[in-house]
PyMOL commands that place a pseudoatom at each C-alpha (Angstrom):
pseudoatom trace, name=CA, resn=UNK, resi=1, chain=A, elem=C, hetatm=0, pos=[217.690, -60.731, 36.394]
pseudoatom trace, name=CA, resn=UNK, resi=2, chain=A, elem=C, hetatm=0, pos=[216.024, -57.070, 35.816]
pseudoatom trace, name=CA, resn=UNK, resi=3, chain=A, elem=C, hetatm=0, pos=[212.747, -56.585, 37.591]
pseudoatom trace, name=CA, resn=UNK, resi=4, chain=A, elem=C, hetatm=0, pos=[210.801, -56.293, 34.167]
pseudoatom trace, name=CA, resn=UNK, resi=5, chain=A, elem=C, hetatm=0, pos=[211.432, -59.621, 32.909]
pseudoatom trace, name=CA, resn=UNK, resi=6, chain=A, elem=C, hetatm=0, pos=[208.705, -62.876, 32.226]
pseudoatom trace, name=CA, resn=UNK, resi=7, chain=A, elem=C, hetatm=0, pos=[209.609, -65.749, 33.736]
pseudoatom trace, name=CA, resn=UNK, resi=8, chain=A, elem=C, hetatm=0, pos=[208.950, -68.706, 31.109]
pseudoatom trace, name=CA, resn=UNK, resi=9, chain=A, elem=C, hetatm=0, pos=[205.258, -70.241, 32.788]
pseudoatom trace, name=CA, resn=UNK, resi=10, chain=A, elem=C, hetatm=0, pos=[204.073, -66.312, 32.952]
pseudoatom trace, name=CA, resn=UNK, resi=11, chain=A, elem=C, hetatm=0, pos=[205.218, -66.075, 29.091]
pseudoatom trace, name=CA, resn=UNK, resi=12, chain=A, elem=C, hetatm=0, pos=[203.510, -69.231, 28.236]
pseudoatom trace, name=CA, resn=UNK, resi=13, chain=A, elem=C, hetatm=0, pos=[200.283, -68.235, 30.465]
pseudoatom trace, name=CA, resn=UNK, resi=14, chain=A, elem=C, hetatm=0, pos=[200.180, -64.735, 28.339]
pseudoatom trace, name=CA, resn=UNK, resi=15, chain=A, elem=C, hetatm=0, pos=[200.628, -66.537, 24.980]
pseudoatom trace, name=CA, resn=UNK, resi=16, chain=A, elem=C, hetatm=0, pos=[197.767, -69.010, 25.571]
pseudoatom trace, name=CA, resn=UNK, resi=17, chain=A, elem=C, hetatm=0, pos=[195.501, -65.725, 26.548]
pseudoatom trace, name=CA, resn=UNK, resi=18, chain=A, elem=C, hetatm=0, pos=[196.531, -64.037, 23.277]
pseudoatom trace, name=CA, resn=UNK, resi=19, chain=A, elem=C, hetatm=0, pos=[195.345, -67.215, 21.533]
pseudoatom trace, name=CA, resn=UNK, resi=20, chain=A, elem=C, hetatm=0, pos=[192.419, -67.635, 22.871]
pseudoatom trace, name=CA, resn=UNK, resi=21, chain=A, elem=C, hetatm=0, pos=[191.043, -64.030, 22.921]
pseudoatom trace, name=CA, resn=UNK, resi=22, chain=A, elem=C, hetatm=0, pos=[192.282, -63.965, 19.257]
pseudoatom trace, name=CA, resn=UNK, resi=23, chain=A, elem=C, hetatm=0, pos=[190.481, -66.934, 18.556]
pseudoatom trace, name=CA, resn=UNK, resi=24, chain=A, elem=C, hetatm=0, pos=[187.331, -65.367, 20.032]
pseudoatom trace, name=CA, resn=UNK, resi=25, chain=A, elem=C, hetatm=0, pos=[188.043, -62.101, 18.324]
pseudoatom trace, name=CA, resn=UNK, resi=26, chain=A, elem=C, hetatm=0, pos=[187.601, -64.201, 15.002]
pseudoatom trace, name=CA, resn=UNK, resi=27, chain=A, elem=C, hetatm=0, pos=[184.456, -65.980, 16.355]
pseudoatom trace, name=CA, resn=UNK, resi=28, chain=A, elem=C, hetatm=0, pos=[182.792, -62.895, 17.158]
pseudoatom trace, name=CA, resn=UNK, resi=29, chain=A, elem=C, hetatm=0, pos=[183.934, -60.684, 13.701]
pseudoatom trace, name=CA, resn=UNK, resi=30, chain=A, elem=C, hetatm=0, pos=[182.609, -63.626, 11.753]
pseudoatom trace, name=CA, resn=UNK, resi=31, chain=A, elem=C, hetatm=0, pos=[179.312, -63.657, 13.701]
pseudoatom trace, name=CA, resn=UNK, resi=32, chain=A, elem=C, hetatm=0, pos=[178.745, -60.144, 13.566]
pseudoatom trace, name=CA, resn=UNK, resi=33, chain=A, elem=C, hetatm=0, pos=[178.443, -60.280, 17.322]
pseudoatom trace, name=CA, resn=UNK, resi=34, chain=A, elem=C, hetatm=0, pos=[178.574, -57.137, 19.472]
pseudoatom trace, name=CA, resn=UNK, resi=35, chain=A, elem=C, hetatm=0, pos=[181.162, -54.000, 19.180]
pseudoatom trace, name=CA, resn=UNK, resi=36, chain=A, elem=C, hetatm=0, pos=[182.247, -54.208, 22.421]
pseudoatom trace, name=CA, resn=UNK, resi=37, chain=A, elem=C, hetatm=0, pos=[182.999, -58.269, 22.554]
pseudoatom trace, name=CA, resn=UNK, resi=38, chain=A, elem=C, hetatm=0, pos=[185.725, -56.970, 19.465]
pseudoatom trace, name=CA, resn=UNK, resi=39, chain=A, elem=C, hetatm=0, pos=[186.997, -54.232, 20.967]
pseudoatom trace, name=CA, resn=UNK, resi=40, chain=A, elem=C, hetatm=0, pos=[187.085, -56.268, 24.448]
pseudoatom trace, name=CA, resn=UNK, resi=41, chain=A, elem=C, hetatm=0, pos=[188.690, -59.634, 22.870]
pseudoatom trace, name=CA, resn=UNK, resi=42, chain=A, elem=C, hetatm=0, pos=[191.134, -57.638, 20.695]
pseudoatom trace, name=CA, resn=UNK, resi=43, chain=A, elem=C, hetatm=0, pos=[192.590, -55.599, 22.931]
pseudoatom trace, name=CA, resn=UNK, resi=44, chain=A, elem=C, hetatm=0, pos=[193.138, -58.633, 25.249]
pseudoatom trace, name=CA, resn=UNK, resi=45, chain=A, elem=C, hetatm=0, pos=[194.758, -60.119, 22.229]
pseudoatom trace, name=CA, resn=UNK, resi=46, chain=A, elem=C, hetatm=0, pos=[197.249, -57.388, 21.607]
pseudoatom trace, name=CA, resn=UNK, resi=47, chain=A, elem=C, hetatm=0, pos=[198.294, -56.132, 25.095]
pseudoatom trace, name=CA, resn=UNK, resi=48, chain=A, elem=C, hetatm=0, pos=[199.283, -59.566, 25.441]
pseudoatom trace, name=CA, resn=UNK, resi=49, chain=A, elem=C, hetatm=0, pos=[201.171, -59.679, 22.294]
pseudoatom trace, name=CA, resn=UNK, resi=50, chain=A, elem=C, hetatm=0, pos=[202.818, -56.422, 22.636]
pseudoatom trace, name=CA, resn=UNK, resi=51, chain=A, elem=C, hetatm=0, pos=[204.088, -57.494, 26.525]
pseudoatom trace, name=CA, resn=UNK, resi=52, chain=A, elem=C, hetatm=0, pos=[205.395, -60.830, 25.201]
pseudoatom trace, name=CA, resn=UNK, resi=53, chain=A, elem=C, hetatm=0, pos=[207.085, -58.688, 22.165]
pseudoatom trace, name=CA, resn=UNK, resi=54, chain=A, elem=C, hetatm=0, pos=[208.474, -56.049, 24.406]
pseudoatom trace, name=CA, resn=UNK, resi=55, chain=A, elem=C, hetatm=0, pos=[209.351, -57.692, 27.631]
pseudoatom trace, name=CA, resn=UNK, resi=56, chain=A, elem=C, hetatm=0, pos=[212.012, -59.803, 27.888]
pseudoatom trace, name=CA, resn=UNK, resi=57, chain=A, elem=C, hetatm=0, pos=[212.258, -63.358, 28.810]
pseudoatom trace, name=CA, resn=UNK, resi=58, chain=A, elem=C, hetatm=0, pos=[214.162, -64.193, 32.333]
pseudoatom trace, name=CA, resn=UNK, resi=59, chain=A, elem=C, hetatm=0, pos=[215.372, -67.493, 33.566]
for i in range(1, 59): cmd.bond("trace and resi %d" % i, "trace and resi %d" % (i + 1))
show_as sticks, trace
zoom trace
């Protein structure tokens, strides 16, 4: 197994972040809360995205 690899409960623990910072994201744009709480919640959002996308998944 490489050394940059997700094991399946760290994959699972990212995806439920992305959810619910997207989810907030959409709460907050809707709102027309604060800049910061968009840029804060999305950028949660996608670094987790983009690690579950480009990491792979290990056993």
């Amino acid at each position: 197994m490489s050394e940059l690899s997700l094991s399946p409960a760290v994959a699972t623990v990212l995806f439920v972040i992305a959810c619910l910072a997207g989810y907030q994201y959409r709460r907050t744009w809707k709102a027309e809360g604060p800049r910061w709480q968009l840029w804060l919640f999305g950028a949660v959002a996608a670094v987790a995205l983009l690690t579950l996308g480009f990491l792979p998944l290990g056993s």
